[in-house]
C-alpha positions in Angstrom: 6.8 -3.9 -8.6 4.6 -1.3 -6.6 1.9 -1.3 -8.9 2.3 -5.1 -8.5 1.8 -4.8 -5.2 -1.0 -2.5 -5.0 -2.8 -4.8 -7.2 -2.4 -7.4 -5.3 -3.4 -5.8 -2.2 -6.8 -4.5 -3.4 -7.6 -8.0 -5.6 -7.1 -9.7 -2.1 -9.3 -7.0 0.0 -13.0 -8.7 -0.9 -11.2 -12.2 -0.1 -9.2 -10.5 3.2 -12.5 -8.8 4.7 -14.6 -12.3 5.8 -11.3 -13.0 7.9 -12.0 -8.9 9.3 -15.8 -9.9 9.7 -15.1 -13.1 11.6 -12.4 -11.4 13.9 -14.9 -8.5 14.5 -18.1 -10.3 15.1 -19.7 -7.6 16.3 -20.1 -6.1 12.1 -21.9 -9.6 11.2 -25.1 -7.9 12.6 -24.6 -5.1 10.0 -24.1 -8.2 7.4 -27.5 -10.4 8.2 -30.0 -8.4 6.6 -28.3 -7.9 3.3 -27.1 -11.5 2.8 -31.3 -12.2 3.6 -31.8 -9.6 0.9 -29.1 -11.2 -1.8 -30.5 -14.4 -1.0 -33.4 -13.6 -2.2 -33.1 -12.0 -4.9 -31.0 -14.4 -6.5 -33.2 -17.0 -5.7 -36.4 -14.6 -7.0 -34.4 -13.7 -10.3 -33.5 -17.9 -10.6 -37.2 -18.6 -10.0 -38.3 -16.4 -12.5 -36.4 -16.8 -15.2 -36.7 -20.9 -15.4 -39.9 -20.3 -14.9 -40.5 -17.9 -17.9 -38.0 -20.3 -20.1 -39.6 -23.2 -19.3 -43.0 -22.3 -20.3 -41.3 -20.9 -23.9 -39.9 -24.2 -24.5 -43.1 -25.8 -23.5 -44.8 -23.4 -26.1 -42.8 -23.3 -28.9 -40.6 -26.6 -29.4 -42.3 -29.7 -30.7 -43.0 -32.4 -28.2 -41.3 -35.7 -29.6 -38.3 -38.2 -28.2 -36.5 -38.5 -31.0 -32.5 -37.3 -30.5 -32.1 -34.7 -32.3 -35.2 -32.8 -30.2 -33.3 -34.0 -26.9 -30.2 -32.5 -27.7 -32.1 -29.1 -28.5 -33.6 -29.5 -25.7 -30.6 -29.7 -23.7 -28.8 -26.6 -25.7 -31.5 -24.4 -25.0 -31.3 -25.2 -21.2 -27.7 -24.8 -21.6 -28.6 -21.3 -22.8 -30.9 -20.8 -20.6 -28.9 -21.3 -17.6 -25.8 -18.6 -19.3 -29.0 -16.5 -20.0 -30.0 -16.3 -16.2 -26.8 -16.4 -14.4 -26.2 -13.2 -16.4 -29.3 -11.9 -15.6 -28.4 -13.0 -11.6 -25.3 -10.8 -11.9 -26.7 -7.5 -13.3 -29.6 -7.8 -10.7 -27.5 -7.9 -7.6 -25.1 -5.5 -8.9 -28.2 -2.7 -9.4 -31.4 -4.2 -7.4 -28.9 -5.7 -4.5 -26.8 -3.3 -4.3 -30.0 -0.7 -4.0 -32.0 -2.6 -1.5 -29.1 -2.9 0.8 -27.5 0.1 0.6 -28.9 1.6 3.9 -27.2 -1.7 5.8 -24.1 -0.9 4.1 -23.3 2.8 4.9 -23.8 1.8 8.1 -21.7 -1.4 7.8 -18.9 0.5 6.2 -18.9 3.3 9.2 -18.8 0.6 11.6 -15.7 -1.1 9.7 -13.9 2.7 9.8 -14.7 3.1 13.9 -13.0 -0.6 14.4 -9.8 0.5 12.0 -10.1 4.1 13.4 -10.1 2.1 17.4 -13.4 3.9 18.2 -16.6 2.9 19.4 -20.1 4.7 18.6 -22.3 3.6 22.3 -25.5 5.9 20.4 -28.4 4.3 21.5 -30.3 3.6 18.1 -32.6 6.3 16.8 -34.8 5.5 13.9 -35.1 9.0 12.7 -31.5 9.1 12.0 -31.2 5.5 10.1 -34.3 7.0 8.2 -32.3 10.2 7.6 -28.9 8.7 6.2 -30.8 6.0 4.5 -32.3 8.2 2.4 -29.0 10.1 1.8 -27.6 6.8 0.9 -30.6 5.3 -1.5 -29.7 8.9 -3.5 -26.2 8.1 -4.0 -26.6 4.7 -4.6 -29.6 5.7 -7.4 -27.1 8.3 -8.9 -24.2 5.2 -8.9 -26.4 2.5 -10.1 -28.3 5.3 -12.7 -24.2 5.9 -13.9 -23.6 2.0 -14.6 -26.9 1.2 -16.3 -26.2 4.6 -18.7 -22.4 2.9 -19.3 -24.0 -0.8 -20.1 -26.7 1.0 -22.6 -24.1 2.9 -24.4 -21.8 0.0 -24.7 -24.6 -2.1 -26.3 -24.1 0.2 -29.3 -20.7 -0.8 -29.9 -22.8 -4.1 -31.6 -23.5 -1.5 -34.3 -20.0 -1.9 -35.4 -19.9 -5.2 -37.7 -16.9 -7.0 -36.2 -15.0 -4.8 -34.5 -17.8 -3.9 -31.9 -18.2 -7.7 -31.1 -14.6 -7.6 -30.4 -14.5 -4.6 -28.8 -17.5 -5.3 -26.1 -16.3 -7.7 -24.4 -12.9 -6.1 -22.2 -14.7 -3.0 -22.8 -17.5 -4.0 -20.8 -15.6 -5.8 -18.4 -13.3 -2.8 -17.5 -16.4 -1.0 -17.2 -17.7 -3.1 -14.3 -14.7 -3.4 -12.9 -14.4 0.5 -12.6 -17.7 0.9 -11.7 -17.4 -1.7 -8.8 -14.2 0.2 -7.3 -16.4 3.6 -7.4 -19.4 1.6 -5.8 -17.7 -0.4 -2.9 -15.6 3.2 -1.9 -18.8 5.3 -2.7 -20.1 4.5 0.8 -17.1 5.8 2.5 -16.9 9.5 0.4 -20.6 10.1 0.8 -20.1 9.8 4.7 -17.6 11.9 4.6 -19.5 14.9 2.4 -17.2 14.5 -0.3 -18.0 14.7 -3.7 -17.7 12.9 -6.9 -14.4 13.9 -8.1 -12.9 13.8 -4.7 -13.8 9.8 -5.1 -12.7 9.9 -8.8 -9.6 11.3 -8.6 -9.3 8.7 -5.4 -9.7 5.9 -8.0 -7.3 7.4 -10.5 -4.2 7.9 -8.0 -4.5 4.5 -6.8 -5.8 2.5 -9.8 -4.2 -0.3 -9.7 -5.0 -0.6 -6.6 -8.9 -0.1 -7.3 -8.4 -2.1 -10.7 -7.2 -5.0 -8.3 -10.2 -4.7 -5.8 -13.1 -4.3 -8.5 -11.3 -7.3 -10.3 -11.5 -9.6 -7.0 -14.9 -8.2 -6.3 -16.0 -9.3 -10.2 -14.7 -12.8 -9.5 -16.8 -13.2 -6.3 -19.9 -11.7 -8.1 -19.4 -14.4 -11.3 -19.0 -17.1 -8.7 -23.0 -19.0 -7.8 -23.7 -18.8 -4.3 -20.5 -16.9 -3.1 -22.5 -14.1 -4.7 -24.6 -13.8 -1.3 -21.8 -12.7 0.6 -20.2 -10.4 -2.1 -21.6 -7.2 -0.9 -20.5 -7.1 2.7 -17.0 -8.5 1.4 -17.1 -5.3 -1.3 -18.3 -2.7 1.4 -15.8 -4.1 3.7 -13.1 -4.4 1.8 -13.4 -1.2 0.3 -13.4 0.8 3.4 -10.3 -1.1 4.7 -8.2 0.3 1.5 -9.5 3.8 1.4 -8.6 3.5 5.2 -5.6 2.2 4.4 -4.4 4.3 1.6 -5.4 8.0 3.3 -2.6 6.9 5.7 -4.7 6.4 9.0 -3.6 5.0 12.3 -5.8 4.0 14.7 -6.8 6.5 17.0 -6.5 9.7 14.5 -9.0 10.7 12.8 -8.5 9.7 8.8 -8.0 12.4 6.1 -10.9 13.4 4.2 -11.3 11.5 0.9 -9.2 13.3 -1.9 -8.0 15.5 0.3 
């Protein structure tokens, strides 16, 4: 029953956080610029790749009205639509994730100083934002470098006649869902100087519990449109659990990660 529960509790933190956002309006500022930047990429990578399918079809299927081209016609748009909504979901998962990851670190330290009942009143100074997002674009490079390396290696499995088409599918989906868990809380363990196996063995002491959240955050990333809003839900969310889980109060000052 606890595992039950800690399941449930991080498959409901991406859904939980916009209820946080909305009763904290002061984080929506940190939220603006990424959803601008989701936005368009998804509409960039929709653009593009109708574009570039419509022009095959134009090229290479006969032109004629007769059914049977119709209903081709309409299968390979069919395919065409799976093809690109796939193609939506690994690009905001590496290039959305990458372009934003500046707004989220500081998103994510925002979310801790409301949980933690502090306030930062620094004046803003670009040389700092310009110093931690480049600490952040490393981390997230390393992170997003770790998931493509897991997707290529995976794609071998189709090597395997039968059993590696069987195989890829919850293979690839636990994948994503692990990686998601290490990518939402990623934000919170490079602020605090920890390293990677502080994070990892993070993950492993509450995994279900970080299966739950990567599995909610999956759902919101397959769903059109809600896909705009999924990375301030993930950074959000995931910051609320770690806070959460290293046993925090407000007013004292959390334990470091793995720790």
């Amino acid at each position: 029953m606890a595992l039950l529960g800690d399941f449930r509790q991080g498959f409901g933190a991406p859904f939980g956080a916009a209820g946080f956002l909305l009763a904290h309006k002061r984080l929506l500022q940190y939220v603006f610029i990424p959803f601008l930047i989701n936005t368009g990429v998804f509409a960039g990578t929709g653009w593009l790749g109708f574009s570039v399918f419509d022009r095959i079809v134009d090229h290479y299927l006969p032109a004629g009205n007769a059914w049977y081209w119709l209903l081709l016609s309409w299968f390979l748009w069919l395919v065409a639509i799976a093809v690109v909504l796939i193609l939506v979901f690994f690009t905001f998962t590496v290039v959305g994730n990458l372009i934003a990851a500046p707004f989220n670190d500081l998103l994510s330290e925002r979310t801790e100083e409301v949980l933690a009942g502090r306030r930062d009143d620094r004046p803003f100074s670009a040389a700092d934002f310009l110093r931690d997002a480049a600490r952040t674009l490393r981390e997230e490079s390393k992170r997003m470098g770790l998931f493509l390396l897991g997707m290529v290696l995976l794609l071998f499995l189709h090597l395997l006649p039968g059993l590696g088409q069987l195989l890829y599918p919850p293979l690839s989906l636990g994948f994503t869902v692990f990686f998601l868990a290490v990518e939402y809380t990623g934000y919170v363990f490079a602020r605090k100087g920890a390293t990677f196996r502080d994070q990892r063995d993070f993950i492993r002491s509450h995994r279900a519990m970080m299966f739950g959240f990567g599995l909610g955050v999956f759902c919101l990333l397959v769903v059109p449109f809600v896909q705009f809003f999924c990375i301030p839900l993930g950074v959000v969310g995931a910051t609320r659990l770690w806070y959460e889980a290293s046993g925090s109060v407000a007013g004292r000052e959390p334990s470091r990660p793995g720790g």
